[in-house]
C-alpha positions as CSV (number, residue, x, y, z in Angstrom):
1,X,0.0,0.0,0.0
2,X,2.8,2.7,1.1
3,X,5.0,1.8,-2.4
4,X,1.1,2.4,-4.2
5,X,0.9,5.4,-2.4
6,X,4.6,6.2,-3.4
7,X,4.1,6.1,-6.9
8,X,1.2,7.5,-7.1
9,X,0.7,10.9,-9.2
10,X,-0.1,13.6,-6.6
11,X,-3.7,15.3,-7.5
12,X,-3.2,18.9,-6.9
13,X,-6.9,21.0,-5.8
14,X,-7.6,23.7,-7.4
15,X,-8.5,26.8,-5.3
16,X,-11.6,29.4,-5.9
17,X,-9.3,31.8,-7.8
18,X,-8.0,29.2,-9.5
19,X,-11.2,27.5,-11.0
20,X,-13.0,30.9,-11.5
21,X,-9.9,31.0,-13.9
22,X,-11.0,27.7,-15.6
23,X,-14.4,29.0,-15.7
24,X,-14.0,32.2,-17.6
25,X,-11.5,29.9,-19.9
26,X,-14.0,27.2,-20.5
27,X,-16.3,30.2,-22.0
28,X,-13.8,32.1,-23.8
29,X,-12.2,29.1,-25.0
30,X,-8.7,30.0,-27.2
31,X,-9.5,26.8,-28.9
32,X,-11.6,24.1,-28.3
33,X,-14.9,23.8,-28.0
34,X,-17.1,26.4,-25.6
35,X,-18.8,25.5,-22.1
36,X,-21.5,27.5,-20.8
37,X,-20.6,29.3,-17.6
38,X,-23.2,27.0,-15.5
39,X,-22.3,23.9,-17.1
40,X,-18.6,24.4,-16.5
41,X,-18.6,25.6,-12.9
42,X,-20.9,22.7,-11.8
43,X,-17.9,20.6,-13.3
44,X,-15.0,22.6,-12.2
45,X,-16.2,22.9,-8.5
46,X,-17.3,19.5,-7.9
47,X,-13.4,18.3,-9.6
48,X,-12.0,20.9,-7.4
49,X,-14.1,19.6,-4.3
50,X,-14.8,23.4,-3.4
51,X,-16.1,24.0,0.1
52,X,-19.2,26.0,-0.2
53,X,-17.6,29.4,1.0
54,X,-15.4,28.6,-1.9
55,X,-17.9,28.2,-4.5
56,X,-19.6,30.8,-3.9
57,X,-16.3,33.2,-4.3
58,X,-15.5,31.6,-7.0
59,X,-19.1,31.7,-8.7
60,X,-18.5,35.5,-7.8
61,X,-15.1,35.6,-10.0
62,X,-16.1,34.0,-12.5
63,X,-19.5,35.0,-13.3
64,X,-18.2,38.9,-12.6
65,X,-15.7,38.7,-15.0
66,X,-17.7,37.0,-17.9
67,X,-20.3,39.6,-17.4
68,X,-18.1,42.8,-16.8
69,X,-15.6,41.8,-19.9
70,X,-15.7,45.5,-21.6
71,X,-15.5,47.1,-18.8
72,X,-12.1,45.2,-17.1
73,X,-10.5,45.7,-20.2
74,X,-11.2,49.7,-20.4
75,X,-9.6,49.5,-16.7
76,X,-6.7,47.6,-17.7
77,X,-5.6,49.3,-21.3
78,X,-3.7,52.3,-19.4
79,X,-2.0,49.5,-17.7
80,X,-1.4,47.1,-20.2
81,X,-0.9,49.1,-23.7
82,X,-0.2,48.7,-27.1
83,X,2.6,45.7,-26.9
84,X,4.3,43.8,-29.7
85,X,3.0,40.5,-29.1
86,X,-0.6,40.1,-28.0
87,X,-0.9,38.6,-24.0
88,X,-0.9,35.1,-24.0
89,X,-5.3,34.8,-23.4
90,X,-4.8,32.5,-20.0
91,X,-2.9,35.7,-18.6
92,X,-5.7,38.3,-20.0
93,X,-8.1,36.6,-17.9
94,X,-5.9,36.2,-15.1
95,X,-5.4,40.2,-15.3
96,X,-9.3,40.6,-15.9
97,X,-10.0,38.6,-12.9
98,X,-8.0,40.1,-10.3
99,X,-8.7,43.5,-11.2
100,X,-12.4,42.5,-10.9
101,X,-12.2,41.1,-7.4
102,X,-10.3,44.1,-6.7
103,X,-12.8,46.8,-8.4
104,X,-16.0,45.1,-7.5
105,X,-15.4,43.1,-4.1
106,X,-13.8,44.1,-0.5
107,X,-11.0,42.2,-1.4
108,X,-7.8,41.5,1.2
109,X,-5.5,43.2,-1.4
110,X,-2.7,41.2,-0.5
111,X,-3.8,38.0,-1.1
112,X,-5.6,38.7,-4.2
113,X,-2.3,40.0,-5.9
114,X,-0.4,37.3,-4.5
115,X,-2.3,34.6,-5.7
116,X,-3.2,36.1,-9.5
117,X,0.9,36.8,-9.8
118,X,1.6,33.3,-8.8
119,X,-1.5,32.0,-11.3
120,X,0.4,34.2,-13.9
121,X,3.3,32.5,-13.2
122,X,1.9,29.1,-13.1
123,X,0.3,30.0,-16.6
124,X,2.8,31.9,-18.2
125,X,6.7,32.4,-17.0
126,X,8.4,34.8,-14.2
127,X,8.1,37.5,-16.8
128,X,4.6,37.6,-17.1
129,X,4.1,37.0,-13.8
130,X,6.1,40.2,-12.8
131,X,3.5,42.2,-15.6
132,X,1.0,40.8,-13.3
133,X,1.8,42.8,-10.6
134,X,3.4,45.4,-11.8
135,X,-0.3,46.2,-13.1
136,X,-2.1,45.1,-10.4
137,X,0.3,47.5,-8.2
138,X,-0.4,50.4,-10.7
139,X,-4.1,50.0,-10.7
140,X,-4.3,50.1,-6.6
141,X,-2.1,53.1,-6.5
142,X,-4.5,55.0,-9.0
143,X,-7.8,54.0,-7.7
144,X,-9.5,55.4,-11.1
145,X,-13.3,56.1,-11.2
146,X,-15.4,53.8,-12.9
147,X,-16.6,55.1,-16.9
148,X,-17.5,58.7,-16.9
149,X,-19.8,60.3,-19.5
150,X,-17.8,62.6,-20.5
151,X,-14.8,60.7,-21.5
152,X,-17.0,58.7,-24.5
153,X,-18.2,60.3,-27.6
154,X,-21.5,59.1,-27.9
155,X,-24.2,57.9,-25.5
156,X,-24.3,54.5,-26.8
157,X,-20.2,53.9,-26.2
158,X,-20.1,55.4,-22.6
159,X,-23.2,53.1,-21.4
160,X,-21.5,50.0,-23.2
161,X,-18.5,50.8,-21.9
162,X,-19.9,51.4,-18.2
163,X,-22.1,48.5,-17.9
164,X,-20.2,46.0,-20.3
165,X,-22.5,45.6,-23.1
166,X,-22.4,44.8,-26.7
167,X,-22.6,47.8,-29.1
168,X,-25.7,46.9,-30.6
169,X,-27.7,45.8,-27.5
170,X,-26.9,49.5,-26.2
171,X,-28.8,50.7,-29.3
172,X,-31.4,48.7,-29.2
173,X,-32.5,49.5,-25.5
174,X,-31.8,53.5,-26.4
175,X,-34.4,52.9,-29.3
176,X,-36.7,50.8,-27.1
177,X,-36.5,52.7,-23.3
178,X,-35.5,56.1,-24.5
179,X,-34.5,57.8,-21.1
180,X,-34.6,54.4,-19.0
181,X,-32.3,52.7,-21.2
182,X,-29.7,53.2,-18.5
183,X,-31.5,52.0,-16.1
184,X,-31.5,48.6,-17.7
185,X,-28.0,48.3,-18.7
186,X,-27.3,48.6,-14.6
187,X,-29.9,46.3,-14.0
188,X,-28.9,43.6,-15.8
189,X,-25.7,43.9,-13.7
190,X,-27.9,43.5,-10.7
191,X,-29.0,39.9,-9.2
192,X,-32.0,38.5,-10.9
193,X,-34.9,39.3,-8.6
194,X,-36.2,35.2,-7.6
195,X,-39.8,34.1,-8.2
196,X,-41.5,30.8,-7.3
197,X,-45.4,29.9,-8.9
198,X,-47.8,28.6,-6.1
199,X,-49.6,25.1,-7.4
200,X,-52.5,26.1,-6.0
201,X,-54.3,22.6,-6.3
202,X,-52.4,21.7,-3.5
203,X,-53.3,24.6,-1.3
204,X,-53.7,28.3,-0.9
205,X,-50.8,30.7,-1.5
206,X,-51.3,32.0,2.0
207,X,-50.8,28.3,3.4
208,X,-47.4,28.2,1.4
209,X,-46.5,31.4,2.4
210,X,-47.1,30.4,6.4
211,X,-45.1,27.0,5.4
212,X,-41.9,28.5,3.7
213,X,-41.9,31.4,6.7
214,X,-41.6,28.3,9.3
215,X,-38.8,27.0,6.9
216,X,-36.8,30.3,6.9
217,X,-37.8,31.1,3.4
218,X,-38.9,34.8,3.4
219,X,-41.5,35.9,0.0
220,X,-43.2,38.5,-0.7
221,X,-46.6,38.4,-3.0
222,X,-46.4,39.6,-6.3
223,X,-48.5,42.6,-7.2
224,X,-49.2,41.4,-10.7
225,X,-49.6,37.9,-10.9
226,X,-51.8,36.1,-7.8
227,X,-50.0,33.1,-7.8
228,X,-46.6,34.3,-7.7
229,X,-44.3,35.0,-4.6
230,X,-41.3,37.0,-4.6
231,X,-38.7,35.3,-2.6
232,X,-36.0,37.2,-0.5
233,X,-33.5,34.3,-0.1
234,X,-33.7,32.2,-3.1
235,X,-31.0,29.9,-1.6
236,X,-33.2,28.8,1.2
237,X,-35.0,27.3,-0.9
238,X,-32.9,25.0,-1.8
239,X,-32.9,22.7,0.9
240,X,-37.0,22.5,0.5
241,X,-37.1,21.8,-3.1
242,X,-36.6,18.0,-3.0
243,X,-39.7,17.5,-1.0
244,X,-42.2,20.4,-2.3
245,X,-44.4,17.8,-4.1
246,X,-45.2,19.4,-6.4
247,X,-46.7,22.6,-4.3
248,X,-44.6,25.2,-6.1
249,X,-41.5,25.6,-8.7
250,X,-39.4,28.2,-9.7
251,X,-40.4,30.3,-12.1
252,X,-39.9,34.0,-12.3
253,X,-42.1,37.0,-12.0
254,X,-42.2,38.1,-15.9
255,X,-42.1,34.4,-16.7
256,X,-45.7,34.1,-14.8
257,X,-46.6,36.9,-16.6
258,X,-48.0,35.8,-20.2
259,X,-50.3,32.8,-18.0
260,X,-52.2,35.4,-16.0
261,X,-52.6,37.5,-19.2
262,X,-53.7,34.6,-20.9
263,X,-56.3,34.2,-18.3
264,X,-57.4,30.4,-18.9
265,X,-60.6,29.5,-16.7
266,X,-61.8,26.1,-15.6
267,X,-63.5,24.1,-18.0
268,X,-61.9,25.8,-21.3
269,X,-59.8,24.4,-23.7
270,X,-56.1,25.3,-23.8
271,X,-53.4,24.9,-26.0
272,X,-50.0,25.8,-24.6
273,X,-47.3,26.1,-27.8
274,X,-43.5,25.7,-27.7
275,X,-44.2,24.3,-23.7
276,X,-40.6,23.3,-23.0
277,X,-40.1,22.1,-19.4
278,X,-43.2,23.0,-18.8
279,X,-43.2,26.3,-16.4
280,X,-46.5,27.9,-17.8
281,X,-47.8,24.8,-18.5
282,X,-47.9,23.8,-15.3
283,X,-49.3,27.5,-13.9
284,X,-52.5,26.9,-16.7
285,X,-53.3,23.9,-15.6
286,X,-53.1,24.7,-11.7
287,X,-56.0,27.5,-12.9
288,X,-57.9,25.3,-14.7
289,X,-58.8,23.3,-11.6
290,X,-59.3,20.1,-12.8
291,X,-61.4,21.1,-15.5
292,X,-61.4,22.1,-19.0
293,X,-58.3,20.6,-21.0
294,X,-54.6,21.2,-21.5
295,X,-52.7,19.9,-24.9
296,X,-48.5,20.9,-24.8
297,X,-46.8,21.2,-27.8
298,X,-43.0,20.6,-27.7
299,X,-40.2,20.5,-30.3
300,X,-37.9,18.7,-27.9
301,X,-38.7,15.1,-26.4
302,X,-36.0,15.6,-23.6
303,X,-38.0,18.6,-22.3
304,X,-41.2,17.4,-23.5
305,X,-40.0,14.0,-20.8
306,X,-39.7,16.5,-18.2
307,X,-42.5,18.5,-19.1
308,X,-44.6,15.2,-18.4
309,X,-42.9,13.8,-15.6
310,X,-43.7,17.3,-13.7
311,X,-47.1,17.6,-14.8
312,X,-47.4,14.1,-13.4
313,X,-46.3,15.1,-9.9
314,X,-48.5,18.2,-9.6
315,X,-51.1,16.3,-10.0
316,X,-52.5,18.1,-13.8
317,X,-53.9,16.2,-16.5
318,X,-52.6,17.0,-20.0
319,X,-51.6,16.0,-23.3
320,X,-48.3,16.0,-24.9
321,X,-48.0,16.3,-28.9
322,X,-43.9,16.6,-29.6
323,X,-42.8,18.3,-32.8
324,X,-42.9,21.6,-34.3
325,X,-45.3,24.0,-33.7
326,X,-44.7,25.7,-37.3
327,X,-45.5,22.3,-39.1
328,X,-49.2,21.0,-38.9
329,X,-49.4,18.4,-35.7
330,X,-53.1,19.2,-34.8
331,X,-56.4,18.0,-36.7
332,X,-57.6,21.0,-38.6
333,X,-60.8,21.5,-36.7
334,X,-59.2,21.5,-33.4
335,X,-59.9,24.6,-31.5
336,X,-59.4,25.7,-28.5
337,X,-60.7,28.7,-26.3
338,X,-56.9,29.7,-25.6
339,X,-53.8,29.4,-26.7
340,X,-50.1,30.7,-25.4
341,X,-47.6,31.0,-27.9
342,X,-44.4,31.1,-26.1
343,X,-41.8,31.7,-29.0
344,X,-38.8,30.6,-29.4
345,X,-37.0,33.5,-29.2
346,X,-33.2,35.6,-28.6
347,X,-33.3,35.9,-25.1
348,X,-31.8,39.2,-24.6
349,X,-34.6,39.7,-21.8
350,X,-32.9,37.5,-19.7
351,X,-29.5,38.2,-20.2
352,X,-28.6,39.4,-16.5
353,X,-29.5,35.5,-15.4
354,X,-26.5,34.4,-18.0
355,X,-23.0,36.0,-17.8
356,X,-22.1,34.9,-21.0
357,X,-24.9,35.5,-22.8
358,X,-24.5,39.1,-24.1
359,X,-21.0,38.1,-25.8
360,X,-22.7,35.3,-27.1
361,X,-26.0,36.4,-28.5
362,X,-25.5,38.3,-31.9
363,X,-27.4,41.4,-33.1
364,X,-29.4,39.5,-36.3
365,X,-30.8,37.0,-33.7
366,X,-34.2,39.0,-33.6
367,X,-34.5,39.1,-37.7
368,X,-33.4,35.5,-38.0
369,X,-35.7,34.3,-35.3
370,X,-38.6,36.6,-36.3
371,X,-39.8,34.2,-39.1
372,X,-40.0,31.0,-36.8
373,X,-42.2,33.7,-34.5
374,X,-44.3,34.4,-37.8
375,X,-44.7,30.7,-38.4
376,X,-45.8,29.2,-35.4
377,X,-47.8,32.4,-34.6
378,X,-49.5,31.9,-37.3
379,X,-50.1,27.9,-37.2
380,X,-51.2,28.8,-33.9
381,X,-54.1,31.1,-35.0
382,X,-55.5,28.6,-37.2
383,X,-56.9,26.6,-33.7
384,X,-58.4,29.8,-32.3
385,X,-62.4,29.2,-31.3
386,X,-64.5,31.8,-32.4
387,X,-64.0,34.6,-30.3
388,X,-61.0,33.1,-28.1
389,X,-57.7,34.4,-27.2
390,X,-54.4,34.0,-28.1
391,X,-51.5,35.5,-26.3
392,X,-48.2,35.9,-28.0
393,X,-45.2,36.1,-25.7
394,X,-41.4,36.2,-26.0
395,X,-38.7,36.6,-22.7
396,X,-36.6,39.2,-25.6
397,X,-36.9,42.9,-26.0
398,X,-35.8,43.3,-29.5
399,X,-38.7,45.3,-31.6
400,X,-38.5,42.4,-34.2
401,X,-39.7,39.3,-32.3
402,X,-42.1,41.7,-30.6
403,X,-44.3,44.7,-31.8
404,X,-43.3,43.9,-35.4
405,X,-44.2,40.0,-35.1
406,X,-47.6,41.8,-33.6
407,X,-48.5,43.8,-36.2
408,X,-47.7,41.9,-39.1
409,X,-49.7,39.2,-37.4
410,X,-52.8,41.5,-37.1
411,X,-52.4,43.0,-40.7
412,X,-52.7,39.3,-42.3
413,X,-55.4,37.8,-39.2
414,X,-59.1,38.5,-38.1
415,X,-57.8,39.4,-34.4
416,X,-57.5,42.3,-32.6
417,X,-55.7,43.5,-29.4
418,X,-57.6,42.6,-26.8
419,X,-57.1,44.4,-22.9
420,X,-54.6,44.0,-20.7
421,X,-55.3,44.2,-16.7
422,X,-55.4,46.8,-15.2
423,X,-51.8,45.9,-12.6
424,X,-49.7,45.6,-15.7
425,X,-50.5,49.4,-16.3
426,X,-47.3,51.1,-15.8
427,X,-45.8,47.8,-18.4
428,X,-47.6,48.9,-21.2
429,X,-46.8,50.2,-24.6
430,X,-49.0,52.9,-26.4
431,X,-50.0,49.8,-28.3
432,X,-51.7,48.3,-25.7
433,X,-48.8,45.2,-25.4
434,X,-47.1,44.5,-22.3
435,X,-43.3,45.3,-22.6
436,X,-40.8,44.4,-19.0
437,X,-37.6,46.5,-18.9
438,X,-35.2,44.0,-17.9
439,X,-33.3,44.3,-15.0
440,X,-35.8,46.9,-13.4
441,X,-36.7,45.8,-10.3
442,X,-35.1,42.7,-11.0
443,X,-37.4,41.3,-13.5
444,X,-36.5,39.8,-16.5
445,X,-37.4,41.5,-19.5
446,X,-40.4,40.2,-21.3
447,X,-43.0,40.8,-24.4
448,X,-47.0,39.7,-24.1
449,X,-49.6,40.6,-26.7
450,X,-53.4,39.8,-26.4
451,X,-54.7,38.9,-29.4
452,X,-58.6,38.2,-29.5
453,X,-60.4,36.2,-32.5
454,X,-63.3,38.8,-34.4
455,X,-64.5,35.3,-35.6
């Protein structure tokens, strides 16, 4: 056994610093294939055998830097420079990473210098590792302010620059919020605000409220959509989520949203399009009560699995058709009184949730995705009752997938706009459609559209 234990290769632990470093290289891969940031921290912590204190810093290093990539690198070019040869990329992120946890946490200054010089060394040779502080060094003893306004030409640069965003997601909120557009780009910065949905077959939201305050779980009712609670301490809920049978799931605010627009009632028939795992499918068929009908439609069988396996446990009964919604899966006389469209769509409302995400997304996502929205919109419409509702709802901002999607829809389709209620005032658009800044008040950002059959 000792002579085993002799030979043996010696497995060295990585430490937080150290695997928020694999992290952030495992997105911005300098070859090789990309990891999300998620995927790759799961994996890199559980290798690394992080102790939860750990993880959590390093889910703070890692995560910060993805998202604040501009930014760090408009702090580090008076420090760094024009050079001959480009850095090697392992010691670019070292460099982003350490001036992050020195610009956005209260770090202990030397130990975050003396552990990103020795990374740098570690990754790179004595010469780099000596850049490493030379410009950590430099950028403690000038201390400079974060982006001012008046050091950028235009509008559109300084808030890219300030809140690290792409270019053209900067000048699409400026078209889209006008004078709030700000405000979002520091929102998304800002954690996600957590949501859970109440099942309420199982019980009243009042009784889960009483239930998760027992548990240490502190929410807070929505004041748009009944069945959702605000929660203060999403991490307590973790613990709880094993054994909630099926009495509540996570879901966030703007997500409930396009359900309690959609308004379904018990004994009507509902069609719920491009279901997924099954969120809003779930939140119908708790309103329905038992009565009434629920058909899912479902591209992917993976999710579609899920979708049924949770459905099962919360005690609804529906139906499951899997393929695509923009082909013809459903007879051509069957109607239904509602139907929820949730499009595929670019996701730039929920871009604070991913770090990656706004260097990954692209700025012709909304055209390119725009026809599928058209398409199954459309095949949608064709199962409207006479006088029933369809909602159309996307989790993106981009005007595209959203008003233009709208209004092409009603130029070609006997439907109108049909009203919103009266809480979502202070969401809606002069068109009547429900529009959610993201980031504001920690809610994602998210489209809905009412759209009533003149059948």
């Amino acid at each position: 056994m000792d002579a085993v234990r002799a030979i043996a290769p010696r497995v060295e632990r990585l430490n937080a610093r150290e695997v928020a470093l694999a992290v952030v290289r495992d997105v911005f891969p300098a070859a090789g294939p990309e990891r999300g940031a998620q995927e790759s921290l799961e994996y890199r912590a559980r290798k690394a055998s992080l102790a939860p204190p750990d993880r959590a810093f390093a889910t703070e290093l890692a995560y910060g830097a993805i998202k604040m990539r501009r930014t760090l690198d408009w702090y580090l070019e008076p420090f760094v420079g024009a050079r001959p040869q480009p850095l090697p990329p392992a010691i670019r992120e070292i460099l982003r990473l350490g001036v992050y946890e020195l610009a956005y946490t209260q770090p202990d200054v030397h130990a975050t210098v003396f552990e990103f010089v020795n990374l740098a060394k570690r990754y790179g040779h004595r010469g780099l590792a000596n850049l490493a502080n030379a410009v950590f060094r430099s950028f403690l003893r000038g201390q400079p302010a974060a982006p001012q306004r008046g050091a950028f030409e235009s509008l559109e640069e300084y808030l890219g620059t300030r809140y690290s965003l792409p270019a053209w997601l900067v000048r699409q909120w400026l078209e889209s919020f006008g004078e709030r557009a700000e405000d979002v780009c520091a929102g998304v910065n800002e954690p996600a605000r957590s949501a859970i949905v109440v099942n309420t077959l199982t019980g009243s939201r009042d009784a889960l409220v009483d239930f998760l305050n027992a548990a240490g779980v502190e929410t807070e009712p929505s004041p748009i959509v009944a069945e959702s609670l605000l929660v203060r301490k999403p991490s307590a809920l973790a613990s709880l989520e094993s054994n909630d049978n099926g009495r509540w799931w996570q879901q966030s605010e703007s997500s409930a949203m396009p359900v309690d627009v959609l308004n379904p009632q018990p004994g009507e028939a509902v069609l719920d399009v491009c279901s997924g795992r099954g969120n809003k499918a779930l939140q119908i068929g708790a309103r329905l009560r038992g009565e009434g009908s629920l058909l899912c439609i479902e591209r992917d069988a993976k999710k579609a699995s899920v979708l049924n396996e949770r459905l099962q446990k919360a005690g609804i009964a529906a139906g499951t058709v899997v393929g695509d919604a923009a082909a013809e899966l459903l007879e051509p006389g069957q109607l239904f009184d509602r139907i929820l469209v949730d499009a595929p769509c670019s996701g730039i409302g929920v871009v604070g949730r991913h770090p990656e995400a706004r260097w990954k997304k692209l700025g012709t996502d909304g055209e390119r995705l725009a026809l599928t929205q058209r398409a199954v919109l459309e095949r949608s419409a064709r199962h409207v009752a006479p006088g029933g509702v369809l909602v159309y709802a996307v989790c993106s901002t981009d005007p595209r997938e959203t008003m233009e999607v709208v209004d092409w829809f009603l130029s070609r389709h006997p439907f109108e706009r049909g009203l919103i209620p009266s809480a979502y005032e202070t969401l809606l658009l002069d068109s009547g459609d429900v529009l959610v800044p993201p980031g504001i008040g920690g809610r994602d950002g998210f489209f809905i559209a009412r759209l009533e059959s003149r059948r």
